[in-house]
N, C-alpha and C positions, 0 to 999 in steps of 0.2 A: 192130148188136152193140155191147156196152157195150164202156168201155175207159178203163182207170185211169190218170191221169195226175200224177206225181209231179213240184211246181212248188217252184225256190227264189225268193223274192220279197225284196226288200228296201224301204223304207218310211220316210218322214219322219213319225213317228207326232206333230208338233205342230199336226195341223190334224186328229186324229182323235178319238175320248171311247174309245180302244182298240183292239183287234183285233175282239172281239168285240159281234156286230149288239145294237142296241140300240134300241127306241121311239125312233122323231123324233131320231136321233141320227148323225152321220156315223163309219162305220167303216170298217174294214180291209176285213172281211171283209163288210157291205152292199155296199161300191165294188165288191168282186171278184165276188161273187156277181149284182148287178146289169149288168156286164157278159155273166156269161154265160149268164145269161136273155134278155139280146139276140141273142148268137150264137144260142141256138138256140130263136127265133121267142116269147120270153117265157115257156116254158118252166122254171121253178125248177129248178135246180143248186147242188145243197150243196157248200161250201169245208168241209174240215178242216185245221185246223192244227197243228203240233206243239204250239201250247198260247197263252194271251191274254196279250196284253202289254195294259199300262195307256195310259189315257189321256197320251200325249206322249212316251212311249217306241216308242224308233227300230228297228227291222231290218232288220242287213243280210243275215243270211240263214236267215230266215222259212220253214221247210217247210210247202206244203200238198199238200194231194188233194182230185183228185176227179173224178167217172166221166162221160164222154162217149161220145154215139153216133156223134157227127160224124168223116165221115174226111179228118181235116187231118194234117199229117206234124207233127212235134215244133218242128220249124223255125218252121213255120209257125202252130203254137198260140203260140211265143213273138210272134212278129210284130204278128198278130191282136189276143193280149190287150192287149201295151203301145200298140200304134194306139187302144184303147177309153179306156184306164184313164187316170185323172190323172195329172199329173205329178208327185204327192208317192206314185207306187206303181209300182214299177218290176218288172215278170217278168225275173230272170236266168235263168232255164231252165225246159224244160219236157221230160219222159221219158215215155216207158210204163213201167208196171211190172204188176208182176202184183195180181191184184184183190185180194189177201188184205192187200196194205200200207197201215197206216195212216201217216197222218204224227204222230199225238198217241203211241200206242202201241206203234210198232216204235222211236222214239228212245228212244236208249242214255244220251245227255245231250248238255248244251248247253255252252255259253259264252256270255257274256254278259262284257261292256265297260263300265267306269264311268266316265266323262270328268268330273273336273274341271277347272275353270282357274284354276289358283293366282295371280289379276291382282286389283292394289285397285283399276283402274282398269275398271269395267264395259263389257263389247265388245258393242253392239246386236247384231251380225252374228253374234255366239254364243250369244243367249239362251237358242234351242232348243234348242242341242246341246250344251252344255255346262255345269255347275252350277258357276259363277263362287264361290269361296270367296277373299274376299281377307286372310286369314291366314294365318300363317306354324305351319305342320306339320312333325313330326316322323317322317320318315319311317321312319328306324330303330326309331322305336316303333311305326307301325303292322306295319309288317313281322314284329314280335316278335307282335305280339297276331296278326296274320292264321295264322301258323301254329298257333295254336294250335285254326283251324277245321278244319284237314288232317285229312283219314280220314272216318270213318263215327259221326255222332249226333244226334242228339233235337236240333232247328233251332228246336224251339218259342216259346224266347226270341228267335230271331229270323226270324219270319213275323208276319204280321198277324192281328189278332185274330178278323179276318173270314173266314179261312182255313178253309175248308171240310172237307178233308179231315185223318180221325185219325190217319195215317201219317205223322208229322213224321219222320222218320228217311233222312237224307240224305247223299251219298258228296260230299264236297267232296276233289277231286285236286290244285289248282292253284289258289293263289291268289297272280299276280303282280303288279310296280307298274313302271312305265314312264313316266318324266320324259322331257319333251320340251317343251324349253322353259317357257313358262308350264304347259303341259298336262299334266296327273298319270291315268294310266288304270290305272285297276285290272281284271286279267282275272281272271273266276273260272272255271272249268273242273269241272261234276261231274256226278255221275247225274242229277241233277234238283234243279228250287229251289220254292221254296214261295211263296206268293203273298207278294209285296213282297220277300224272302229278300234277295237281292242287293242291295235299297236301305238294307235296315236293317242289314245285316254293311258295308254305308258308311258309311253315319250313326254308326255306333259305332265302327270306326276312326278316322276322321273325329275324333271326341271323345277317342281316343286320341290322336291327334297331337295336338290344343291340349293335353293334357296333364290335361283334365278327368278320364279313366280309365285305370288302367294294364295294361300287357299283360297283363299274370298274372291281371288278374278277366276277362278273358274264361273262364277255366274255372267258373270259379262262376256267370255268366251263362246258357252252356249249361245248368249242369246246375239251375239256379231252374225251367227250363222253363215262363217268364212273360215272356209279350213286354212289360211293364211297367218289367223291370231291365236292357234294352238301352237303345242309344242311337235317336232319331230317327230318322224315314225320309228317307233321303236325296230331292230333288227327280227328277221322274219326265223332267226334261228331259235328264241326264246320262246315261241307261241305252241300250245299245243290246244286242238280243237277235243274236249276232254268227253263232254257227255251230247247228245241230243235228248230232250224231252219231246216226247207223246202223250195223247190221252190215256 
């Protein structure tokens, strides 16, 4: 008998080309799925995830699914998988739930983390995880321009041009900044983000603080709706996909 199994996973995406399997490529979701074709005797088992993060971005807490015959206790799927799996992929939990849940399509929204580190002096030990900016920001002004992302609008100006889907229209709840020490993290908190979303609403803060753009044309940026009159995509080492929401 089948049986659905609701997985949070967290992930050092600098040794991956993404979440998503790829030709001759190392992934998220090849590593995970190729373990559980071992469990059960080479057999193919699809991972769903609540959605792809890019090449060198991080999570910590990654929802997937996906359906087993095998009767192992929950306990014991966590065990099992992280005994298999590298050690840049870590299983925090594993649940039954019921067959009808997805993990892409039952989330409500995410949050998502942006680390920079505000040092002129570049740290090896952080290159991965953190997008080293050694100049001097304006925080007050990003802060002005970030609310002016709050609510519900047309993201278009800031997603990628490769961005597949016509529904750019996005619930941004929460957009915080947290100084700690040299480390600057930006959370963003909303129904969903568009593909690069998050790194480009940094890159133009970001250019807000040097003072290149000011808060007040973020209104005019949204409503251009051309990813052409934002600022830059932030680097893909800084980003960590932090929580998924469910009902």
């Amino acid at each position: 008998m089948m049986q659905r199994y609701k997985s949070i996973i967290s992930y050092d995406g600098s040794g991956f080309s993404g979440y998503q399997v790829q030709p001759n490529k190392r992934t998220v979701q090849s590593e995970l799925e190729a373990v559980l074709a071992k469990m059960h005797k080479g057999k193919p088992i699809k991972v769903s995830a609540s959605g792809r993060t890019d090449a060198g971005v991080h999570a910590k807490g990654q929802v997937i699914h996906f359906d087993s015959p095998l009767p192992i206790s929950e306990e014991k799927w966590e065990i099992a998988l992280n005994s298999l799996l590298p050690v840049d992929i870590s299983v925090l939990s594993v649940i039954k739930v019921d067959s009808s849940f997805h993990a892409r399509f039952d989330a409500r929204g995410k949050e998502y983390h942006y680390v920079l580190q505000l040092s002129k002096k570049r740290d090896p030990f952080q290159r991965h995880f953190a997008y080293q900016y050694p100049y001097s920001l304006n925080l007050e002004a990003m802060m002005q321009a970030s609310r002016h992302f709050i609510g519900t609008h047309d993201f278009t100006s800031f997603c990628s041009a490769k961005t597949e889907v016509e529904d750019r229209i996005r619930t941004i709840e929460t957009i915080d900044f947290f100084l700690d020490g040299d480390f600057l993290t930006l959370r963003f908190v909303g129904n969903g983000f568009l593909y690069n979303m998050v790194r480009i609403l940094t890159g133009t803060l970001i250019e807000v603080g040097t003072g290149k753009r000011k808060p007040e044309q973020m209104v005019d940026i949204l409503g251009e709706k051309d990813r052409r009159v934002a600022g830059k995509t932030a680097p893909s080492q800084g980003l960590y996909l932090w929580k998924v929401f469910y009902d």
